[in-house]
C-alpha atoms as a printed R data frame, in Angstrom:
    type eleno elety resid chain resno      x       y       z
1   ATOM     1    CA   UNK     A     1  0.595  -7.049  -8.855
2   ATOM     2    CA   UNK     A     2  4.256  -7.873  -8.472
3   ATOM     3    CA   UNK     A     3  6.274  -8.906  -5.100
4   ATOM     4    CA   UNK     A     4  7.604  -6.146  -3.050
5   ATOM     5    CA   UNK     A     5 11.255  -6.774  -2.401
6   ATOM     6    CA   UNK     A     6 12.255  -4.224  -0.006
7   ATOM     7    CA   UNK     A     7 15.837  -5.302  -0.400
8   ATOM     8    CA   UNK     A     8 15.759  -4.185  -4.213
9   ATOM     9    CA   UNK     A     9 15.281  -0.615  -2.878
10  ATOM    10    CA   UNK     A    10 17.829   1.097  -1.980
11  ATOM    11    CA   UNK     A    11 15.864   3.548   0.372
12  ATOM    12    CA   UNK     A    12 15.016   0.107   2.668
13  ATOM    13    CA   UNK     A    13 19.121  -1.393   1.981
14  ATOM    14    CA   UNK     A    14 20.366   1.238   5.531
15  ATOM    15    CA   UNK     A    15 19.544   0.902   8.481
16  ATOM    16    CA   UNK     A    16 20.032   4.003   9.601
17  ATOM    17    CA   UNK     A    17 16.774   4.924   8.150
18  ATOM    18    CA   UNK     A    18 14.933   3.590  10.401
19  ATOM    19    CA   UNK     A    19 12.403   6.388  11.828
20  ATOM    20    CA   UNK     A    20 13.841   7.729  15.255
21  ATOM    21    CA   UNK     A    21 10.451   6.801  17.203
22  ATOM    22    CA   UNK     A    22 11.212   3.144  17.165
23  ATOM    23    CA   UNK     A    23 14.540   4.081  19.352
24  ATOM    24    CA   UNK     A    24 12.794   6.229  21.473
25  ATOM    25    CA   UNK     A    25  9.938   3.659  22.401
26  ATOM    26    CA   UNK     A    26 12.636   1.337  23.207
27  ATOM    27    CA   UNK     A    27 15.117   3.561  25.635
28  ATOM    28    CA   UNK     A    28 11.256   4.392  27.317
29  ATOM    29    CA   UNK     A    29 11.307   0.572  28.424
30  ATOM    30    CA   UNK     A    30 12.857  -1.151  31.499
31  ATOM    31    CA   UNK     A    31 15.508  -3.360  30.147
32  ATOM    32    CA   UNK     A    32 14.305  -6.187  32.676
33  ATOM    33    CA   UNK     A    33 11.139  -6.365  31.428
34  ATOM    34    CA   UNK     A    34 12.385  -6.181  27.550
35  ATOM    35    CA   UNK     A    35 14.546  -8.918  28.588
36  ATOM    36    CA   UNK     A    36 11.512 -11.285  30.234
37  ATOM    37    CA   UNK     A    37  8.696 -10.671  27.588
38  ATOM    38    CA   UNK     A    38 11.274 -11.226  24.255
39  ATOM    39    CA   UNK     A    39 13.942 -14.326  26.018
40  ATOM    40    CA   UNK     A    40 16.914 -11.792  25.517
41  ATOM    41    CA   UNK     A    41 19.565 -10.450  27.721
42  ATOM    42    CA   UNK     A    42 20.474  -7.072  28.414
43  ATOM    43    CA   UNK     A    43 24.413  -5.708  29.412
44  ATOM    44    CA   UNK     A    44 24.908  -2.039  30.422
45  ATOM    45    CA   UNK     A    45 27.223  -0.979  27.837
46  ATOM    46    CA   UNK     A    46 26.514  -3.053  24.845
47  ATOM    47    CA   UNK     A    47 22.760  -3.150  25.244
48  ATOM    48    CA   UNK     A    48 20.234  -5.791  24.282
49  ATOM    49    CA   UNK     A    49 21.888  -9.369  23.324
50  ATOM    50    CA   UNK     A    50 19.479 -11.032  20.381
51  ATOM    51    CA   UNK     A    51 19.712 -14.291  18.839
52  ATOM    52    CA   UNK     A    52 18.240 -14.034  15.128
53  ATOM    53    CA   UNK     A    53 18.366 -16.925  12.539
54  ATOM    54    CA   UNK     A    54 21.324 -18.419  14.374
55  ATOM    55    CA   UNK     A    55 23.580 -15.247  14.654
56  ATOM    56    CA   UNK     A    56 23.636 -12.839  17.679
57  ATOM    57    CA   UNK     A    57 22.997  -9.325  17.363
58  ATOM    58    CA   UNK     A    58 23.604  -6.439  19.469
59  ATOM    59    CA   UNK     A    59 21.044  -3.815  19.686
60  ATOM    60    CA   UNK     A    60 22.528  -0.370  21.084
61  ATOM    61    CA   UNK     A    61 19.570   2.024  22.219
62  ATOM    62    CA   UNK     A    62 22.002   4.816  23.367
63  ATOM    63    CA   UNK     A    63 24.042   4.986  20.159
64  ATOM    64    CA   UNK     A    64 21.152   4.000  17.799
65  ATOM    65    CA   UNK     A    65 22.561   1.022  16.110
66  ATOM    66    CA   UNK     A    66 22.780  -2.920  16.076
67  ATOM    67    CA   UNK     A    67 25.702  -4.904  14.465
68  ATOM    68    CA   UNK     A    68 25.960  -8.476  14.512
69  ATOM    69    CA   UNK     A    69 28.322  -9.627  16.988
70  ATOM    70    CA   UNK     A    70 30.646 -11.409  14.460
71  ATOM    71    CA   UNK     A    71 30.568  -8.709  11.791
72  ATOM    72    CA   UNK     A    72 30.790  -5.721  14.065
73  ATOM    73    CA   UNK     A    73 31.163  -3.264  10.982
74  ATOM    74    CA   UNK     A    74 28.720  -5.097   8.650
75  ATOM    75    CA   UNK     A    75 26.101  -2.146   7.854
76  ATOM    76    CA   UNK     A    76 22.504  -3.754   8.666
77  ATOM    77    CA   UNK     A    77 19.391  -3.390   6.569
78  ATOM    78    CA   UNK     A    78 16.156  -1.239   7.406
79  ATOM    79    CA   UNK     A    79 14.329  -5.279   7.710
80  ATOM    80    CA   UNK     A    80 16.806  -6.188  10.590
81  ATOM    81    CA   UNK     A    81 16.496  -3.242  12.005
82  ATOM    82    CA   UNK     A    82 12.944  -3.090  11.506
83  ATOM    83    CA   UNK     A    83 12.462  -6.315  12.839
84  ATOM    84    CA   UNK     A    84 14.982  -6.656  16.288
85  ATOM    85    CA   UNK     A    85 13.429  -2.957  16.925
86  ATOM    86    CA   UNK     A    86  9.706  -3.753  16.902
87  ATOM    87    CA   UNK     A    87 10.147  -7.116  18.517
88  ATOM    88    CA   UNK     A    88 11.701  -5.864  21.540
89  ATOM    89    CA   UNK     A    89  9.504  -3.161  22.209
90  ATOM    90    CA   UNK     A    90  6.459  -5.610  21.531
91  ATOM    91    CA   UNK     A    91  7.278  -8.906  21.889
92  ATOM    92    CA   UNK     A    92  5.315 -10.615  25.697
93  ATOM    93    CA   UNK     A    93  6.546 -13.134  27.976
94  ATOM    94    CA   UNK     A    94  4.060 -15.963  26.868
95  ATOM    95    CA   UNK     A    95  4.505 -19.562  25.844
96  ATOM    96    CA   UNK     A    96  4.026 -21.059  22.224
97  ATOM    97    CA   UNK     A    97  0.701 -22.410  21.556
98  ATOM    98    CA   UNK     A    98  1.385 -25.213  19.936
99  ATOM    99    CA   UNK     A    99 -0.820 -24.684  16.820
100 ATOM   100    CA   UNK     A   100  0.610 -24.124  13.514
101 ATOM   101    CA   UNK     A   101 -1.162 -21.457  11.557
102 ATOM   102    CA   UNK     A   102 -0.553 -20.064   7.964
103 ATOM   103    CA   UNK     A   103  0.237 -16.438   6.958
104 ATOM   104    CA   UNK     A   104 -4.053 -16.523   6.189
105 ATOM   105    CA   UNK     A   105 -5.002 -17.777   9.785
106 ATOM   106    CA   UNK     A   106 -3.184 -14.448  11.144
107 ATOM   107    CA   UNK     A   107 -5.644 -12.340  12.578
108 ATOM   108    CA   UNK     A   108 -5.607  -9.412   9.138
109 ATOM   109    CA   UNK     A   109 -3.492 -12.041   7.144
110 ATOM   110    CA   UNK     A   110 -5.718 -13.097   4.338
111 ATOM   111    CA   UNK     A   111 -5.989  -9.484   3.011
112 ATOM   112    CA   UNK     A   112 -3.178  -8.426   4.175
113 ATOM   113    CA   UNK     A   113 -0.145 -11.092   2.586
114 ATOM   114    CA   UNK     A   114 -1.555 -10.734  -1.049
115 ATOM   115    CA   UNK     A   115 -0.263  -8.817  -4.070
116 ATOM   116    CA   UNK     A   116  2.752  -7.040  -3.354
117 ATOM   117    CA   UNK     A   117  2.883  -8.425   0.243
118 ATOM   118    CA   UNK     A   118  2.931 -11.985  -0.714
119 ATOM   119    CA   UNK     A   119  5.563 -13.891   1.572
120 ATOM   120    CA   UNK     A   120  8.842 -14.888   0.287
121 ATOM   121    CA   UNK     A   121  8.560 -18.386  -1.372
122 ATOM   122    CA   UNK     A   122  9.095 -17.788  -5.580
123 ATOM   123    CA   UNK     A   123 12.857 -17.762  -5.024
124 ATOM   124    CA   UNK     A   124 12.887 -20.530  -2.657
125 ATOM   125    CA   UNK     A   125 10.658 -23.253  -5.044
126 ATOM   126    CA   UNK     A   126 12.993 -21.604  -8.166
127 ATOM   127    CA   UNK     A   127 16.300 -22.652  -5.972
128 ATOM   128    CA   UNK     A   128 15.340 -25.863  -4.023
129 ATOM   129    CA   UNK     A   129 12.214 -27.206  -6.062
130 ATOM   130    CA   UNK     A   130 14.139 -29.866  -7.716
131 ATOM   131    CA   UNK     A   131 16.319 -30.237  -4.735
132 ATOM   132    CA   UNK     A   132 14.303 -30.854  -1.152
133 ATOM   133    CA   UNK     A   133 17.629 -32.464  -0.047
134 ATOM   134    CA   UNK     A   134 19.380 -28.842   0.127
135 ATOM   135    CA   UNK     A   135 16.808 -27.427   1.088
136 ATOM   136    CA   UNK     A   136 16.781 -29.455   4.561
137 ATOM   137    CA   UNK     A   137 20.382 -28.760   4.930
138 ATOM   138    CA   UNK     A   138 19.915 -25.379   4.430
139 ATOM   139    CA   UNK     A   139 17.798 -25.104   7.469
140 ATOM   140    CA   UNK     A   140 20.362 -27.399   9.363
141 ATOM   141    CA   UNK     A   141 22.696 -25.211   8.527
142 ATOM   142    CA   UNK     A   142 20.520 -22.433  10.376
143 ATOM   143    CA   UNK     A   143 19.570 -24.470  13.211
144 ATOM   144    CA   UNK     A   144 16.918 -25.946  11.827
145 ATOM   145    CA   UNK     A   145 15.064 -28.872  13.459
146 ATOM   146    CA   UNK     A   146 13.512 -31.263  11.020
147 ATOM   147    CA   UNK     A   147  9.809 -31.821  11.207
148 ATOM   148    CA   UNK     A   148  9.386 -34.854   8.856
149 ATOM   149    CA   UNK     A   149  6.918 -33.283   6.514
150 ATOM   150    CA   UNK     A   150  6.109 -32.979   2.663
151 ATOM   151    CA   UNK     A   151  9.302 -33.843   0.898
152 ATOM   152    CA   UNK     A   152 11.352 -31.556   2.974
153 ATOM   153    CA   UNK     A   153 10.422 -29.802   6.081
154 ATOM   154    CA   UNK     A   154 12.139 -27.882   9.195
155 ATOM   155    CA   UNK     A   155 11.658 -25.645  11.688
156 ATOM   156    CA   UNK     A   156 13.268 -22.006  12.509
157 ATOM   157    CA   UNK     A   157 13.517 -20.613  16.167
158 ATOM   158    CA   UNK     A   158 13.709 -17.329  13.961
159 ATOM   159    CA   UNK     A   159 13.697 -15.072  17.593
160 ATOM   160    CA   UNK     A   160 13.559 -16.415  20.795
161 ATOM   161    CA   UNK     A   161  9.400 -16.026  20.738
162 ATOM   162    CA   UNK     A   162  9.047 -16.911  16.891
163 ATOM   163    CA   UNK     A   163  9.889 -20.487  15.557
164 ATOM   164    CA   UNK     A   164  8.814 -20.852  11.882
165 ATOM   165    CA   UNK     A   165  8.383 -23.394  10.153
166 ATOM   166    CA   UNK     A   166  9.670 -24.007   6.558
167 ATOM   167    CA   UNK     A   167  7.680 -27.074   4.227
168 ATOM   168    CA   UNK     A   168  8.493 -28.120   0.677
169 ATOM   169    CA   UNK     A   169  6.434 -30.248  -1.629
170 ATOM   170    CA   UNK     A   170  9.245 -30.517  -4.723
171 ATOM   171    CA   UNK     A   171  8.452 -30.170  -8.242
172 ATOM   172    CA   UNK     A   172  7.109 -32.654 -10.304
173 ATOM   173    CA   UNK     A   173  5.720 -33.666 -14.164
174 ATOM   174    CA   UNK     A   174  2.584 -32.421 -13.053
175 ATOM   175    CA   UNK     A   175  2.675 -29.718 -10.272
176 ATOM   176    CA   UNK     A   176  5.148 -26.830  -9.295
177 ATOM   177    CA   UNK     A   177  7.017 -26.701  -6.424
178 ATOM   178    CA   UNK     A   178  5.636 -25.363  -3.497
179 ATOM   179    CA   UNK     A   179  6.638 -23.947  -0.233
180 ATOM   180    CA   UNK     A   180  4.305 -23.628   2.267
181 ATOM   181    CA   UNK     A   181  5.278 -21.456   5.650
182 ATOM   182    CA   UNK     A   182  3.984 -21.852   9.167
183 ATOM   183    CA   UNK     A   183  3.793 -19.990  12.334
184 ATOM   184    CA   UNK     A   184  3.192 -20.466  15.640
185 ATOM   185    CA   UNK     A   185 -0.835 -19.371  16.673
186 ATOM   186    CA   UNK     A   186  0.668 -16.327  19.088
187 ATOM   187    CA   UNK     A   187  2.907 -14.727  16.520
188 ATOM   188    CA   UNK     A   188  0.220 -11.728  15.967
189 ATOM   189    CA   UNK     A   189  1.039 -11.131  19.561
190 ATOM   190    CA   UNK     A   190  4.642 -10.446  18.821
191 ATOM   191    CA   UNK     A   191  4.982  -8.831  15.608
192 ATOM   192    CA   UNK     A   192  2.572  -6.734  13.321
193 ATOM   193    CA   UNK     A   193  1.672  -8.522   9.926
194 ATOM   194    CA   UNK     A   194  4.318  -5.843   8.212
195 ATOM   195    CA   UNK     A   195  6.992  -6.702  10.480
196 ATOM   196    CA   UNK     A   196  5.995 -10.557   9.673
197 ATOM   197    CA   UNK     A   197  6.185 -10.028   6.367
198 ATOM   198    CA   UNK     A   198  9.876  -8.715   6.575
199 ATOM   199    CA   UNK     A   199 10.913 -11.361   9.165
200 ATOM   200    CA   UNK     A   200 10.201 -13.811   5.994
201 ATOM   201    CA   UNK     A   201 12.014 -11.368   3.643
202 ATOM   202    CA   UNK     A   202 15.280 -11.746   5.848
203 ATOM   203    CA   UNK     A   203 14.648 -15.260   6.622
204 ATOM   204    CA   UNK     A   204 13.878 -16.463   2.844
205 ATOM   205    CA   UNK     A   205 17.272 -14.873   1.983
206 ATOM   206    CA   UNK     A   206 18.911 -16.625   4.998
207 ATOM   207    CA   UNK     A   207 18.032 -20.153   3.881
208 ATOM   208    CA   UNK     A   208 19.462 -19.233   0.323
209 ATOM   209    CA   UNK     A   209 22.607 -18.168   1.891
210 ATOM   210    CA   UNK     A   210 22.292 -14.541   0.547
211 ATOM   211    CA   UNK     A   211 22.847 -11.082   1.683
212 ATOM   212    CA   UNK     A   212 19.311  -9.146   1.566
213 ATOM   213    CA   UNK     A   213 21.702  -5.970   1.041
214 ATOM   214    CA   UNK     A   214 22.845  -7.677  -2.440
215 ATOM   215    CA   UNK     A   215 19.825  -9.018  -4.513
């Protein structure tokens, strides 16, 4: 069964699709505790302040909409908004664990990142396979850390609770390349495997310097 690429969908390309309950969960919340369980900041006017994959976004519960702060009129996805959405209004105040998992060690992971739901690597080993060199300084350029594995390797603070973390074992006579992707033990606690699942969509796209709106 092939990929699901929300972004070649037109239906999932606007933000402003996003069903109304997500905004109404989040204007139910007290922006001091939003603030302590996700690491964000929270200003009257302009509402919640986000980091995300090295850009700050503003999330706007009384007007319904989030624009990155230094494209103010850029029109956002459904994933971004998806994704700032749910992990403000689920996101908790605890500290990593420390223990790298895979997408299958996710509590519902093994069943559920299969098939069409298979993360975000195809384009990734088709762009940087041959090339582990750009594909570390493609997470540089994202603020990256490098963690000194396979043949390339580096690691995302994606959201303030969710670092990922990005390996690549490069192509060879005898084997494809192959990415292999990494969370933190507590993401489940943050995100539900759906909204993981997009967070890799938008972050996949990220390290290949391309807009998820434009496939």
């Amino acid at each position: 069964m092939a990929v699901v690429r929300p972004e070649e969908n037109i239906l999932y390309r606007d933000g402003s699709r996003i069903p109304p309950h997500y905004w109404e969960e989040l204007a139910a919340l007290d922006p001091e505790d939003v603030c302590k369980r996700g690491g964000v900041t929270h200003d009257g006017e302009k509402g919640y302040r986000v980091p995300f994959l090295s850009r700050i976004y503003w999330v706007e519960p009384l007007q319904k909409r989030i624009h990155r702060e230094d494209l103010p009129e850029k029109n956002l996805s459904f994933q971004e908004y998806l994704v700032l959405l749910v992990y403000l209004i689920q996101s908790q105040d605890l500290p990593f664990q420390g223990r790298s998992i895979t997408e299958r060690e996710i509590p519902g992971g093994d069943l559920f990142f299969r098939g069409p739901h298979a993360l975000f690597r195809e384009p990734l080993e088709g762009r940087f396979g041959r090339d582990p060199e750009g594909f570390l300084q493609a997470g540089l350029n994202l603020g990256g850390s490098p963690t000194g594995k396979g043949d390339a390797s580096f690691k995302l603070l994606v959201l303030p609770r969710i670092p990922v973390e990005y390996i690549l074992y490069r192509e060879d006579e005898e084997f494809p390349a192959q990415i292999v992707i990494h969370f933190d033990g507590g993401i489940h606690r943050h995100l539900p495997l759906d909204v993981i699942w997009s967070l890799v969509n938008l972050t996949g796209w990220r390290i290949l310097g391309a807009d998820p709106q434009k496939p």
